[in-house]
C-alpha positions in Angstrom: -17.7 150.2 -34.0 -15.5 148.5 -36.4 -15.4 144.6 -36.7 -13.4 141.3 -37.9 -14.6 138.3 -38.7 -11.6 135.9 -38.6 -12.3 132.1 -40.4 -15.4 134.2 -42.1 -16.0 131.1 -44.4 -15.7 128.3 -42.5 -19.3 127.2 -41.0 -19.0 129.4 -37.5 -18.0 132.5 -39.3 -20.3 132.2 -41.7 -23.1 132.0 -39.0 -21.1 135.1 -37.3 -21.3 136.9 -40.7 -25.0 136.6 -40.8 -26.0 137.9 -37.5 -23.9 140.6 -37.9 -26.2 141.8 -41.2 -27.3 145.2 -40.4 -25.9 145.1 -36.9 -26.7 148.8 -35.0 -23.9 148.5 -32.7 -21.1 146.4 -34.9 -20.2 147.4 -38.6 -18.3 144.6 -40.3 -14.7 146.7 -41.5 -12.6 143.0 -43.0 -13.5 139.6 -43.0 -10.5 137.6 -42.8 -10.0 134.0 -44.4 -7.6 132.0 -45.8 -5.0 132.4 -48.4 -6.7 130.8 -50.9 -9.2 132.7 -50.5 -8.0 136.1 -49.7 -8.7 139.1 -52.2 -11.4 137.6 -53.6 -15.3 139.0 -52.9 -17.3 137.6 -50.2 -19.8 136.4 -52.2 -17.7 134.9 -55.0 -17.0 132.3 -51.7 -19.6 132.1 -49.9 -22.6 131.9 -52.1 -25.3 132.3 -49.8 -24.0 135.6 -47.9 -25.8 138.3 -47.2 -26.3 141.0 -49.5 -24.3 143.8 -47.2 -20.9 141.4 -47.5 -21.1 140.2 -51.1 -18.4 142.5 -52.0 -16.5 143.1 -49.5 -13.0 141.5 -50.1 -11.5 138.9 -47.9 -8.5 139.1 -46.3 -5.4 137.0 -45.5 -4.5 136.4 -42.0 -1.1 137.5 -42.1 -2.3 140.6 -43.9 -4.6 141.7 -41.3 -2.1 140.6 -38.4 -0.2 143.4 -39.7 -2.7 146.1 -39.5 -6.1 145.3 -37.9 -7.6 148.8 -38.2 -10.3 147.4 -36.1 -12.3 148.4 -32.7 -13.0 144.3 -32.1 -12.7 141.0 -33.2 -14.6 137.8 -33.4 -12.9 134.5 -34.0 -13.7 131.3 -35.9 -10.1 130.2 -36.5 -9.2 126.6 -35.7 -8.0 125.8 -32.1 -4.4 125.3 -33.7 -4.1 128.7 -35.0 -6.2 130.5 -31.9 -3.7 130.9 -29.0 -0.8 132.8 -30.5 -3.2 135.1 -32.7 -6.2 136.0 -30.1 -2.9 136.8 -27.7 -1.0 139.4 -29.8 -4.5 141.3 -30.6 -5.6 141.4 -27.3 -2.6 143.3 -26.6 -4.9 146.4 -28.2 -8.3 144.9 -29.2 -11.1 142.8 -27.5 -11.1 139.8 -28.5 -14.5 137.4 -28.4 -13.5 133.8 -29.5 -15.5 130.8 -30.5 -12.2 128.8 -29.9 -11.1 126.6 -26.5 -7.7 127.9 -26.5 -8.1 130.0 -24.0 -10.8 129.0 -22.2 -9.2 127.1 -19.3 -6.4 130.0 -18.7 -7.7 131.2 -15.0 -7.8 135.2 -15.7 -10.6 134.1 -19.0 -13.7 133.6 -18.1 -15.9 131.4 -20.6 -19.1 133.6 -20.8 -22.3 132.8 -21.1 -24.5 136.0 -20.9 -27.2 134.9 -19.1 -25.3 132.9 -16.4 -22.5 134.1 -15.6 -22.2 137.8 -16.7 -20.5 138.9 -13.4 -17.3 136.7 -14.8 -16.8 139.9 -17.1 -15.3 141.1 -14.0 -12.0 139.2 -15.2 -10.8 141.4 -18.2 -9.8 143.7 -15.8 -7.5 141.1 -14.0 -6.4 140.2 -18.0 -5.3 143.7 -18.3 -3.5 144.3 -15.0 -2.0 140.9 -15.3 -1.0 140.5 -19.2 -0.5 144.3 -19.7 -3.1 144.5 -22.6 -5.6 147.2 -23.4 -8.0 144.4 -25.0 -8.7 141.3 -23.4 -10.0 137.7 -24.2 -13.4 136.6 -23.7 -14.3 132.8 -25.1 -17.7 131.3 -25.4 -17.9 128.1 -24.7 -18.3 124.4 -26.3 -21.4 124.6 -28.0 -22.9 122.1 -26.1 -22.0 123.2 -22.8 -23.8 126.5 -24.0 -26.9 124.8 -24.6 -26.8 122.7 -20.9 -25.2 125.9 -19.0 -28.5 128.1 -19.9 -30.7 125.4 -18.6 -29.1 125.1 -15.2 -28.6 128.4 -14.3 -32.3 128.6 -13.5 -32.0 125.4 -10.9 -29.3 127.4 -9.3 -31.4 128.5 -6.4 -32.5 125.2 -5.7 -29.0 123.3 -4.6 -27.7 121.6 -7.7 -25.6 118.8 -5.9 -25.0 116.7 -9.2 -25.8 116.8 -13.2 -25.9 114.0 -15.5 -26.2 114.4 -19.1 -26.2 112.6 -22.1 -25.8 114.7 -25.8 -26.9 114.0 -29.2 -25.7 116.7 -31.1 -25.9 117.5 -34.8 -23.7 116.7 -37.6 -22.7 120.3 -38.3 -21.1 120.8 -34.5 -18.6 118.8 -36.9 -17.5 121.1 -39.0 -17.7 120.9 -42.6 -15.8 117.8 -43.5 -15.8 116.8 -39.9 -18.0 113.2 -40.3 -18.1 111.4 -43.5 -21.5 110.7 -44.2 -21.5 107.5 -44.3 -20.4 106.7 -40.9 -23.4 109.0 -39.5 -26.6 108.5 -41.4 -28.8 105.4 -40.2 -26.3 105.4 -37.2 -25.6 107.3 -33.6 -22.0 107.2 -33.1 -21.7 107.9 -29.3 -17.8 109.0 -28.9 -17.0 113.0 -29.6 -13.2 113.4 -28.8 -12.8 115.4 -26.0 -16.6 116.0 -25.8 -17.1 115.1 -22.4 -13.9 116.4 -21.3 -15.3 119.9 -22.2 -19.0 120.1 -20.9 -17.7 118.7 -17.6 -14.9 120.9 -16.7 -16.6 124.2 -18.9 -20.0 124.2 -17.6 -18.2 123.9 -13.6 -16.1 126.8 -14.8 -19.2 129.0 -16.2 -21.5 127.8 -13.2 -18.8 129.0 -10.3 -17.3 132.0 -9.1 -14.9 134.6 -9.3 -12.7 134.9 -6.1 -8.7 135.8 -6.0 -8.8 136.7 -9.6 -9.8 133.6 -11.3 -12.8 131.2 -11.4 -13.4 128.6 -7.9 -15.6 125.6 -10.2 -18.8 125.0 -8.9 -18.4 122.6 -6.6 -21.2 119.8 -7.9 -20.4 116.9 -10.3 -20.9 116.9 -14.5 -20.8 113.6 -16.2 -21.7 113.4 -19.5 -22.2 111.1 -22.4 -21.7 112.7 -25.9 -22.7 111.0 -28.9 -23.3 112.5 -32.7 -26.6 111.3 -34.5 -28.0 112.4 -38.4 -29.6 116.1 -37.4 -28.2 118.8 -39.1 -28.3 121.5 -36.8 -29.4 122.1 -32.9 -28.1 119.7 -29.7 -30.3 117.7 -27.6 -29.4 116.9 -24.4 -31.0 114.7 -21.9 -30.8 116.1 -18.5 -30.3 114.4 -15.0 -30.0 117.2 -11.9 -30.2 115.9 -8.3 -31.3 119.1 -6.6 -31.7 120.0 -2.4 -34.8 121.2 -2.8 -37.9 122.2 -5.0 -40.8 120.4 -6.9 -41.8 120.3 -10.6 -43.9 122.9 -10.6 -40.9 125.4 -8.7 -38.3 124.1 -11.4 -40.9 124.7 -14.6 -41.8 128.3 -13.3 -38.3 128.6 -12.9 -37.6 127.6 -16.3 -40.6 129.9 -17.6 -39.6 133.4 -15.8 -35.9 132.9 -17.0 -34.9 135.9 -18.3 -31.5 137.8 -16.2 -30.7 140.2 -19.2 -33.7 141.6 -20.9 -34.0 145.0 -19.5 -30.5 146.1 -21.2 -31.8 146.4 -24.5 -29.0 144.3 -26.3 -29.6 144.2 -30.3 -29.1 140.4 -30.8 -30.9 139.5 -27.3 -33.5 137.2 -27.3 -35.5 135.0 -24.2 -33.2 132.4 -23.2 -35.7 129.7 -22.4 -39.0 128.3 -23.1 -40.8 125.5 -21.9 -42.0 123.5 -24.0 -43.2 119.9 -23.6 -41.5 118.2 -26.3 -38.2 120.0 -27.5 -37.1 119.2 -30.7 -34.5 120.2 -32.9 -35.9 120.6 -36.0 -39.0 122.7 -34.7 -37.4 124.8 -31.9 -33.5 125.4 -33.1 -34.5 128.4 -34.7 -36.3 129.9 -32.0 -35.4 133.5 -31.3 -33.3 133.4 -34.0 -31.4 130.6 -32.9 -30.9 132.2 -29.2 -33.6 130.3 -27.8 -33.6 127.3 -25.7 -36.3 125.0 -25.5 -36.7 122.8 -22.5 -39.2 120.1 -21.5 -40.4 116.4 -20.6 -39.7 117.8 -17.3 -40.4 115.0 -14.4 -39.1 114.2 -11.3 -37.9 111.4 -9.0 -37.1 111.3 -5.7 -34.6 114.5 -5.7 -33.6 113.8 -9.5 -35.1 116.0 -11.7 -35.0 115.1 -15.6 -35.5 117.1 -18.4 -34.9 117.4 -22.4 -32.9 120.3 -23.8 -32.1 121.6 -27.6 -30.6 124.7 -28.4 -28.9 125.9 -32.0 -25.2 125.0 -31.9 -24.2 127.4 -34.4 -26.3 130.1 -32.8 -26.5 129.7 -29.3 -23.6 127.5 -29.0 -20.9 129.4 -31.2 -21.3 132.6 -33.3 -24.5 134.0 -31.4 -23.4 133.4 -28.2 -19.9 135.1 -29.0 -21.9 138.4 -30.2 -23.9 138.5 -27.1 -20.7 138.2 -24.9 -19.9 141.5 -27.3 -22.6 143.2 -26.8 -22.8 143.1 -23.1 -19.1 144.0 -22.9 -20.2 147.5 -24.7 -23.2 148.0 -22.6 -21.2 147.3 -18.9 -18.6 149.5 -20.5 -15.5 147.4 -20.9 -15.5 148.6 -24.4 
């Protein structure tokens, strides 16, 4: 199946260009970029790519708007360029986006593999409604990626409230997204429209389809986000008032989470594990980055707390996006 990689060499499509190395399913056909950097090789741009793509030439986004020649796309463009582009694709080609502009549009769901893969359900409702023969699918924020997969366990318990408060890595930032002055020997604890997003996303993800969209789950999110000096991978601590269930229920539930392994995707990997102190900088990489480790799990009264990190280009961007791929092939919507 053939394959585009638009913003390939900004920091998300860089990340999407190297889990797609040697992909069995996905064979990378363009990789589309600027105009500054268009015709030139791969490599000559991105120093560090993979082998596979150092020669492959990059093209302009106007130039491959005009002919795709493509089965599917994933997109790393800016938010600003997102809507009108994923739009006129998806009137032919699937379309899995690391970008919010369509996330909140009822008939998209915001996927998260693990948790929410019935949500799928709405490309159909895309296609009868829009009268396209692809469809959108978005992943969402990448912190809300990170706290979705550690709720969906604590489902079956009665979550009646989550509170949360984020310290995520410099590179959720972008490349020249925080000067580094302002963040090293500092925690700056404002993200514009942070909280916005993990409140209203992770409802979205964490509800149900019914009448064509998504009903929100009907508990509270609040969250705090705040940016500290780690270069990659989220930490979040956790606050979940639950109906019912003791430590020991939540950590097995934790432990035995695991909704999607029997389908054989290529890029799948466990999506929890328990461990007692989570840290970025010895669990992000965990299952290549798909991994995400959850501890200091303790409880009070019917507030359970815990301590999550997860990879926030991985898990929370370009992985995520090629898993919401992959399971769209194997349910058959492509």
């Amino acid at each position: 199946m053939k394959v585009a990689v638009l913003g390939a060499t900004g920091m998300v499509g860089r990340t999407f260009v190297r889990l797609l190395e040697g992909h069995p399913w996905f064979r990378v056909e363009k990789l589309v970029a600027s105009e500054r950097s268009a015709g030139r090789p791969y490599g000559e741009v991105v120093e560090d790519s993979p082998d596979e793509f150092r020669g492959l030439e990059i093209v302009s986004l106007g130039e491959f708007l005009e002919d795709p020649g493509v089965d599917l796309v994933f997109n790393a463009l800016p938010a600003s360029l997102s809507r009108e582009v994923e739009e006129k694709l998806a009137e032919e080609i699937p379309v899995f986006t690391n970008a919010r502009a369509h996330r909140y549009d009822e008939d998209v769901p915001i996927l998260v593999p693990e948790v929410n893969p019935d949500h799928l359900g709405l490309v159909e409702v895309q296609r009868e409604r829009r009268g396209w023969e692809g469809f959108i699918v978005t992943n969402p924020n990448c912190s809300t990626a990170v706290l979705t997969v550690s709720l969906a366990p604590l489902r079956e318990f009665g979550i009646r409230r989550v509170h949360v408060a984020t310290m995520q890595a410099v590179s959720g930032a972008g490349f020249s997204g925080l000067p580094a002055l302002a963040v090293h020997d500092n925690v700056i604890p404002f993200i514009s429209g942070e909280e916005w997003k993990i409140e209203n996303e992770s409802r979205k993800i964490l509800g149900r389809i019914k009448g064509g969209k998504i009903e929100p789950a009907p508990f509270e999110v609040s969250a705090i986000a705040t940016r500290v000096p780690v270069l990659h991978g989220h930490t979040e601590a956790v606050f979940v008032e639950l109906a019912r269930g003791s430590v020991e229920d939540v950590r097995e539930a934790f432990e035995s989470f695991d909704p999607l392994g029997r389908l054989g995707l290529p890029s799948y990997e466990k999506p929890l594990i328990y461990t007692e102190v989570p840290q970025p900088r010895l669990h992000r990489d965990r299952g290549r980055g798909l991994t995400v480790a959850v501890g200091r799990l303790e409880k009070s009264g019917r507030v359970f707390k815990y301590v999550v990190t997860g990879h926030n280009l991985v898990r929370g961007a370009a992985g995520g996006s090629l898993l919401n791929a992959e399971l769209a092939v194997k349910l058959g919507y492509i």
